[in-house]
C-alpha positions in Angstrom: -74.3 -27.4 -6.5 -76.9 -24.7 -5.5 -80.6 -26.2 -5.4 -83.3 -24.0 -6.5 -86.0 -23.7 -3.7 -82.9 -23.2 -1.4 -81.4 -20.6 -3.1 -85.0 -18.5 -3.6 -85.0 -18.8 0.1 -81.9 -16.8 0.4 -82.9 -14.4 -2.2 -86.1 -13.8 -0.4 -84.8 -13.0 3.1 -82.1 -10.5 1.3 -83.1 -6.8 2.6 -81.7 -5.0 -0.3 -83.7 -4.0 -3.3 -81.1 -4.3 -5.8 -79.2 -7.4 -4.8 -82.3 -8.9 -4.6 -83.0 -8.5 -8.2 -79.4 -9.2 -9.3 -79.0 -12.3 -7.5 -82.6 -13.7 -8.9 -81.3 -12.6 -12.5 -78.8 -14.5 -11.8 -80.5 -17.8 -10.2 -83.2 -17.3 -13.5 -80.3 -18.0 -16.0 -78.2 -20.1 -13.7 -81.4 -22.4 -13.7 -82.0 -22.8 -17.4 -78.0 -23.4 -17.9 -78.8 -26.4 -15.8 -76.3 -25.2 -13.4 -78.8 -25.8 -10.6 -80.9 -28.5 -8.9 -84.3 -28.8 -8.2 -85.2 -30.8 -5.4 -89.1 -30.5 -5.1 -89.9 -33.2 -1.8 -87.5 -31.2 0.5 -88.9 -29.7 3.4 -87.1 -26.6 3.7 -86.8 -24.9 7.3 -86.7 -20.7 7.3 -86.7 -20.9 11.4 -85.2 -17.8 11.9 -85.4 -15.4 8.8 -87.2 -12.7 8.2 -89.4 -12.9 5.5 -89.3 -11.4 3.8 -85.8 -9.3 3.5 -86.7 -5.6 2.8 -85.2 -2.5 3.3 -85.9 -0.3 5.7 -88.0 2.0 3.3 -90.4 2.2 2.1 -92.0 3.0 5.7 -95.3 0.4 5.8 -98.7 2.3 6.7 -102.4 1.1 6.6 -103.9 1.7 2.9 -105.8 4.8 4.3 -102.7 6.3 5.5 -100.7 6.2 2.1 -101.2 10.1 0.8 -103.3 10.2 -2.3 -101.4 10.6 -5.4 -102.2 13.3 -7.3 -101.0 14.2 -10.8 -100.8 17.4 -11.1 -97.2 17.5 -9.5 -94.4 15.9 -9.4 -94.6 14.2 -6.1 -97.7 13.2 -7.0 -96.7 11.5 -10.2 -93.6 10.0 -8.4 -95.9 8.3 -5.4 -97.9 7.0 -8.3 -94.9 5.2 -9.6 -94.0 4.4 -6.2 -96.5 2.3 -5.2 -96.1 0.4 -8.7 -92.5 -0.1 -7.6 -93.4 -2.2 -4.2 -96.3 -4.1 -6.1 -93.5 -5.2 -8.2 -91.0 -5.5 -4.9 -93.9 -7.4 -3.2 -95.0 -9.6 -6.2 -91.3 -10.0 -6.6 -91.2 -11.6 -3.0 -94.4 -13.7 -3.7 -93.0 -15.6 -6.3 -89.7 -16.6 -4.6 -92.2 -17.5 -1.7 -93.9 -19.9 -4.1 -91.0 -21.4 -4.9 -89.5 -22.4 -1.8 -91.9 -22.6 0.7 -94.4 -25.7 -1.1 -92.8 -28.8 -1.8 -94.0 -32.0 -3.9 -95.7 -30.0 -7.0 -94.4 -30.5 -10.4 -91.4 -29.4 -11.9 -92.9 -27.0 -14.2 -94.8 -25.1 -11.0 -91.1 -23.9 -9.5 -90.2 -23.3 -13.4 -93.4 -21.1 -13.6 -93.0 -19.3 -10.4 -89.1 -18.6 -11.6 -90.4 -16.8 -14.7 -92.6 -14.8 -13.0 -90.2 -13.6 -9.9 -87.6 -12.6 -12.9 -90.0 -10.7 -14.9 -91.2 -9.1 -12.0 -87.8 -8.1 -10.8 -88.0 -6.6 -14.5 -90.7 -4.3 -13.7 -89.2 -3.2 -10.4 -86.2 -2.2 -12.2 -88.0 -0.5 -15.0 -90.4 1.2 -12.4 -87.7 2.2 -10.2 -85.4 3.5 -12.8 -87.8 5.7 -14.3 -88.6 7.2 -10.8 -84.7 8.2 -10.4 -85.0 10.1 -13.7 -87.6 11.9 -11.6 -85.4 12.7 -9.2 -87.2 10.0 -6.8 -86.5 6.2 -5.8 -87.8 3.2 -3.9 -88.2 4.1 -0.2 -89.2 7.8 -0.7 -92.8 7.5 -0.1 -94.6 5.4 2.3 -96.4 2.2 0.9 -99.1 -0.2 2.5 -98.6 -3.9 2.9 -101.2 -5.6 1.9 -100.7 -7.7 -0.9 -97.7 -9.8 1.2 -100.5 -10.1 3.7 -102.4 -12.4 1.8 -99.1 -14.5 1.3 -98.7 -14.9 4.9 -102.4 -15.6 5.4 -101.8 -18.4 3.0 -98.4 -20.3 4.0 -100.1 -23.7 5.0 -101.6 -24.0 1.8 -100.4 -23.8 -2.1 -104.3 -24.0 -3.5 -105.2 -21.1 -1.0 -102.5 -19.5 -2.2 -102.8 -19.7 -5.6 -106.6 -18.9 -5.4 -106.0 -15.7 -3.3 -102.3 -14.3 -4.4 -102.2 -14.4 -8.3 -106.2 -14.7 -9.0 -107.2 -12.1 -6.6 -104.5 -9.7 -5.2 -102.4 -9.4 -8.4 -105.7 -10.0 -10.7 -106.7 -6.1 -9.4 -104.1 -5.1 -11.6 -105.2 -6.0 -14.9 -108.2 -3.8 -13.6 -106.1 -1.1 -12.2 -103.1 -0.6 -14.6 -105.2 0.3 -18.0 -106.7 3.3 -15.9 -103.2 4.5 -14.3 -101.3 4.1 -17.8 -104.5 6.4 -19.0 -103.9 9.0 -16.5 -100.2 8.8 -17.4 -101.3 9.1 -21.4 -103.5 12.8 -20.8 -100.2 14.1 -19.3 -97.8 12.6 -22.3 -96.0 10.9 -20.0 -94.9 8.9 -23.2 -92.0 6.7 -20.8 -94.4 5.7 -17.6 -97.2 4.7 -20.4 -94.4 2.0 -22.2 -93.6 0.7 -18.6 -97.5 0.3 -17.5 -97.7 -1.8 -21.0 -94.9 -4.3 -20.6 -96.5 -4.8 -16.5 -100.1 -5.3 -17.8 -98.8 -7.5 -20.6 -96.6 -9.6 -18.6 -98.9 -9.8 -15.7 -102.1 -11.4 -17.7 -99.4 -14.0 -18.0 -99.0 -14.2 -14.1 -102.0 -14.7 -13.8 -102.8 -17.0 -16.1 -100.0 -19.3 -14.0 -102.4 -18.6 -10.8 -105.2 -19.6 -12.5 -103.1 -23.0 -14.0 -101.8 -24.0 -10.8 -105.3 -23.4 -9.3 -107.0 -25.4 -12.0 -104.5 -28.2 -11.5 -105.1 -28.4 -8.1 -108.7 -28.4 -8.0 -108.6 -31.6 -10.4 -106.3 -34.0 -8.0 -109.0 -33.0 -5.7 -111.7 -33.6 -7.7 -113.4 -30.2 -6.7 -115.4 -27.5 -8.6 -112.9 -24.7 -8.7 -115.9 -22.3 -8.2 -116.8 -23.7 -5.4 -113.0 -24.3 -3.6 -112.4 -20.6 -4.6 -115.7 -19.1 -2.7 -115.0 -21.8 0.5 -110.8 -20.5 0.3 -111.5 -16.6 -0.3 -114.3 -17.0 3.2 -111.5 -19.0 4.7 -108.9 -16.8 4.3 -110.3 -13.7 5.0 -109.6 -12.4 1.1 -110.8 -8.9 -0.1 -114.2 -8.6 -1.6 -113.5 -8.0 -5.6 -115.1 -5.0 -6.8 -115.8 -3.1 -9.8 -114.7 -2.3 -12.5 -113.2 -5.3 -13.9 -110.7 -5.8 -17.0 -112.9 -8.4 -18.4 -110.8 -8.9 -21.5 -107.5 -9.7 -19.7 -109.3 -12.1 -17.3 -109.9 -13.8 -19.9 -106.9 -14.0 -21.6 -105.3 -14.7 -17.9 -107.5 -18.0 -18.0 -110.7 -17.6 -16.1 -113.7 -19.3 -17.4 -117.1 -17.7 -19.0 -118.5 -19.1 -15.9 -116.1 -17.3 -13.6 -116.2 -13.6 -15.2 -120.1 -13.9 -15.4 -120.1 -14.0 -11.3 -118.0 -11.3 -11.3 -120.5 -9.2 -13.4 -123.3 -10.6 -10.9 
C-alpha cells in the first residue's frame, strides 16, 4: 500500500504541470478513502531528485527582470495571471514539501498540509485554465523564484519553515490579491475577479495552518512565538514585510492583536 509522505515525494519531483495536479487529486482522495498509510517517524531519503520537478517553462529570472504587467493589453493581463499561476505551481510544491520532508509531527499536520497542496492544485488549474481562454498558458512568460527560495532556505527545520513559508511568503498574498482582483474589477474582467476570490478565500485558511503549526511548535518549546519568529526571520535571511497590509484577513488567518500591532509599528 502506497504511504503518504512517500508518495508526495514522487509527486513533487514530477516535472509536468498537469500530472502533477492529477496525481495529487488523486493521493488527496486516495488518503481520505483510507487507501493510504501514513507513516510519520520515517526518514525519507530524496538523494538524487530534483526538487522540485518542473517544467522547463516558465523560464526563472530575478524579480527585477520579470516584465511589468500592464493592463491595458492583453499580454499584460495574461502575465498578470501568469505569475498567479506559479504562486499556485510553487505553493503547490511547498505543501508536498511539508509533507514529506519533516517527520515525527502529528497526524493532523500531513492531513493539513494535504488540504492545502489539493486546493492549491485547484487554483493552478483554475488560474491556468482561464489563461488558455486567453489564448496563453503556463510557461509563456518568465516568472521569478522566490517564494521556493524560502522553502530551501528552511529544509532543516519545520518551525523555520512554518514561520517563514505560510506566515510570511504566502501571507503577502492576502495583502496582494484584494488589489489585483481590484484592477481586474475596473476592466470587468467578471471571470479573473471569481478566481482571485476563491485564492484569497482559500488561502486565509493556509495561512491560518502556518500560523497553527507555528503556534504548536512554539509551545513544546516553551517560547514566545514573537520572539522565535523575529530570531527565525534574522536567521533565515526572510524578506522585510512591508506595507500595506490586509489586516482583516491576518486576522482571520490566526495572528494575534499583538502580532498585527508590530506590523503597523
Amino acid at each position: 500500500m502506497l504511504e503518504l509522505r512517500e508518495a508526495s515525494l514522487v509527486i513533487l519531483a514530477s516535472t509536468d504541470a498537469q500530472n502533477k495536479v492529477s496525481q495529487l487529486l488523486g493521493l488527496f482522495d486516495s488518503y481520505h478513502k483510507q487507501q493510504i498509510t501514513l507513516d510519520i517517524a520515517h526518514k525519507i531519503d530524496a538523494q538524487g531528485l530534483s526538487l522540485p520537478g518542473r517544467p522547463l517553462k516558465p523560464e526563472l529570472v530575478l524579480p527585477k527582470l520579470v516584465p511589468k504587467r500592464r493592463m491595458d493589453t492583453p499580454e499584460g493581463r495574461a502575465g498578470l495571471l501568469h505569475s498567479l499561476a506559479h504562486i499556485e505551481f510553487n505553493a503547490m510544491n511547498l505543501a508536498l514539501d511539508a509533507i514529506w520532508r519533516f517527520p515525527d509531527m502529528p497526524k493532523e499536520y500531513y492531513e493539513d498540509w494535504l488540504k492545502v497542496a489539493k486546493e492549491e492544485a485547484y487554483h493552478f488549474s483554475l488560474v491556468n485554465e482561464h489563461l488558455h481562454v486567453l489564448g496563453f498558458a503556463y510557461g509563456d512568460f518568465p516568472a521569478h523564484n522566490s517564494l521556493w527560495e524560502m522553502v530551501e532556505r528552511t529544509t532543516d527545520s519545520v518551525i523555520a519553515r512554518m514561520a517563514l513559508v505560510p506566515r510570511t511568503m504566502e501571507a503577502r498574498g492576502l495583502d496582494a490579491v484584494p488589489a489585483i482582483r481590484d484592477r481586474f474589477k475596473q476592466i470587468k474582467e467578471v471571470r479573473a475577479v471569481e478566481i482571485l476570490e476563491i485564492i484569497l478565500n482559500d488561502e486565509i485558511g493556509h495561512v491560518l495552518i502556518g500560523n497553527r503549526w507555528f503556534n504548536f511548535l512554539c509551545a513544546q518549546d516553551n517560547i514566545s512565538p514573537i520572539t522565535a519568529y523575529r530570531e527565525l526571520a534574522a536567521k533565515y535571511r526572510a524578506p522585510v514585510l512591508k506595507p500595506p497590509f490586509n489586516m482583516e484577513a491576518r486576522k482571520q488567518a490566526g495572528f494575534t492583536t499583538e502580532e498585527l500591532a508590530l506590523l503597523g509599528s
